[in-house]
Each structure stands twice: as C-alpha cells, then as structure tokens.
N, C-alpha and C positions, 0 to 999 in steps of 0.2 A: 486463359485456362477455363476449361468446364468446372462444373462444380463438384462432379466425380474424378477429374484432375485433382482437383484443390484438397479434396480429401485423403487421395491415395497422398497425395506429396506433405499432407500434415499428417496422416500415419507413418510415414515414412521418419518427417519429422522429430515425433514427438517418441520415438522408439530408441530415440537418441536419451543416453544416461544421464548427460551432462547438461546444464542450461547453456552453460558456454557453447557447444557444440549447436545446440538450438539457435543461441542469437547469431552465431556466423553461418550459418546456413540461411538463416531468415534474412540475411544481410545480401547473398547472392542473388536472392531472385528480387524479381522488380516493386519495389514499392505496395504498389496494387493487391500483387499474389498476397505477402506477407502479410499484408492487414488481412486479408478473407482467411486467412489461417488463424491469426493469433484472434482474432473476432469472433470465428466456429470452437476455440479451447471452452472443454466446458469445467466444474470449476474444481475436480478431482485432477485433469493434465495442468491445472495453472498451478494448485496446491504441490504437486509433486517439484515443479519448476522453481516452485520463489520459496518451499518450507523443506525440501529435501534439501540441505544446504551443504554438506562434506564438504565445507573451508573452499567452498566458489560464493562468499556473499561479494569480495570485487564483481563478478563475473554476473552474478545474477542483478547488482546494481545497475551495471551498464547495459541488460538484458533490458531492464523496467525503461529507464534511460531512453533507451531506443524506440521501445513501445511508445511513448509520448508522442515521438514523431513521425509513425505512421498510424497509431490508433490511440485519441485518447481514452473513447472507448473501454479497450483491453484492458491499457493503463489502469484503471481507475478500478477496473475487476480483477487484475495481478495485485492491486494494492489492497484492497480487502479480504483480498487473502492472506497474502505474505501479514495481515494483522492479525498471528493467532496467538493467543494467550499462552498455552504451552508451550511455544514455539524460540517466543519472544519475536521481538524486532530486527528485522534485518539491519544488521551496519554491516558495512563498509569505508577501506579508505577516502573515499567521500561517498557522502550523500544526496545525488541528483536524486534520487525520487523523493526525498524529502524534501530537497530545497522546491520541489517541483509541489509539494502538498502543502507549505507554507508560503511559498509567491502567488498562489492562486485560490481563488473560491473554491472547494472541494465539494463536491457534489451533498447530497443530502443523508447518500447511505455511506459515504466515504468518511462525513463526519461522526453517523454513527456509528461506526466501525471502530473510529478512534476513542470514542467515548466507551464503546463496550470491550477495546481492547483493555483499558485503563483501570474497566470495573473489576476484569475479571485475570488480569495479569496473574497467574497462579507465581511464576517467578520473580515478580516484584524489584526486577533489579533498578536501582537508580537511574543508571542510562537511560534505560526504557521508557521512565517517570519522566523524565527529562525531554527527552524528545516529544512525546504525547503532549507534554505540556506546553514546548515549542509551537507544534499546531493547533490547540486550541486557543494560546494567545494570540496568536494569528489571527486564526479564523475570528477572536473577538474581540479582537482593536483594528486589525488590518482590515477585516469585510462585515464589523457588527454584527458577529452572530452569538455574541454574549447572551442574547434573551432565549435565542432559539437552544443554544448548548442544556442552559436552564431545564428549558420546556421539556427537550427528551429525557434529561437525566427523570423530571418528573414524572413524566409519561410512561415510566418504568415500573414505579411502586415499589420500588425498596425499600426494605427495612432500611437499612443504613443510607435512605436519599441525604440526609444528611448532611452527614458526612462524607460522601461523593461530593455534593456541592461544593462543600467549604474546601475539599482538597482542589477540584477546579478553578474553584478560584483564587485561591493559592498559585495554585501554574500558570492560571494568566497575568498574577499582577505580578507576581517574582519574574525578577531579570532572568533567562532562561542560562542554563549550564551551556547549551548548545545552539550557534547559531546557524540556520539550514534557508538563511535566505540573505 
C-alpha cells in the first residue's frame, strides 16, 4: 500500500467507535499495513482507543495485546497513555499488557509514565496502587532500576519527594496484591 493508501484505510479505521471494532479490522489486513497504521496514530486517536473505555477494557486489552506483536513501538505509546490519572488503569479479565510491562525492561518514558501515573493518581484506588507497584518492583529487582526510579522521582523537585520515595519503596519491597508476570 502507498502511503496515501495507508492513511485513507487508518481514516477509515479510526472512524470506527469501538476499539473492538479497530483491533479486528487491524487483524484483517496483512501484518505490514497494520503496523504503518497503528505507528502513524498520533496520541489524541490512541487516547480515545485505550481511555474511551464504555465497559470494552476486555477488548481494548487484547487490542494492546496484539499491538506487541506487530508494533512494540505503538505498544509502548498506547501504554502511556492508557496511564492517565483521571482515568485510572485499565483492567481487564486478564492482564497481557501488564504482564507484558512487568516481564520486560520498559522503556525510559514508559517508566516514567508509571512513576507519574502513581504521583498524580487523582482517584487513588487500591488496585491501581497495586498494580504500579507490581511494575516498579519489577522493574527494580527484576532489571535493577531501583536507583534510576530514585533519580527521576528526584529529578522532579517535589515538595512531597519524600514521601513519594518512601511509598515506592514500600511497593517494591511489599509482596504485591497482583501478580502480572
């Protein structure tokens, strides 16, 4: 496909209401196409996809899910979004993009993402707590990024650096509620 193919067919796409309807249509065409589509979303069409949620978070999991294996790319910019504070956290009856952000090294801003999901969680639910603290203990026993998680919270200048600390590391050494890997 041209590259004005590609765009008419992810306008066409992304005109669709439902994420559901997005991932099986992304499903039909070839491999190839659907990475040059979900790669060109920019991050207002991903936000509407992973944080419009009307009771499809199954559906928008196995959407992210799929994204891994033809973009991890995409992936990793669906997932920084789907982390909005208002929003909260996506669940679902399982959790592949999670067990997908604690079986592996997470990029730089992806672990940002998580750490500033954490700071600024306006709805503070447990789960939520819970899961973030999943991947940070992850990320700092599983890939040693215990000093670097530090560094950013510091490299912020919070009043309460603190006490963001102490709760971090709290979530890393407590046995987690949830396990995503």
């Amino acid at each position: 496909m041209t590259d004005d193919e590609i765009i008419k067919k992810k306008d066409e796409l992304m005109s669709e209401h439902w994420t559901e309807t997005l991932h099986h249509s992304l499903r039909d065409l070839h491999p190839d196409v659907a990475r040059r589509i979900v790669d060109t979303m920019d991050d207002s069409e991903i936000y509407v996809k992973v944080n419009h949620r009307r009771t499809q978070e199954d559906y928008i999991a196995d959407y992210l899910n799929y994204l891994w294996d033809i973009s991890e790319e995409a992936f990793w910019k669906h997932i920084i979004i789907s982390l909005d504070p208002e929003v909260g956290i996506l669940w679902g009856s399982y959790m592949p993009h999670f067990e997908k952000i604690c079986r592996n090294r997470i990029p730089e801003e992806v672990l940002e993402a998580v750490i500033l999901f954490l700071i600024n969680d306006v709805n503070k639910y447990k789960q939520d707590t819970d899961a973030i603290g999943c991947v940070l203990r992850a990320q700092a026993k599983r890939f040693n990024r215990a000093d670097e998680i530090k560094n950013y919270v510091r490299s912020l200048n919070l009043q309460e650096e603190t006490q963001i600390l102490n709760q971090i590391e709290q979530l890393i050494e407590t046995e987690p509620g949830y396990y995503f890997y």
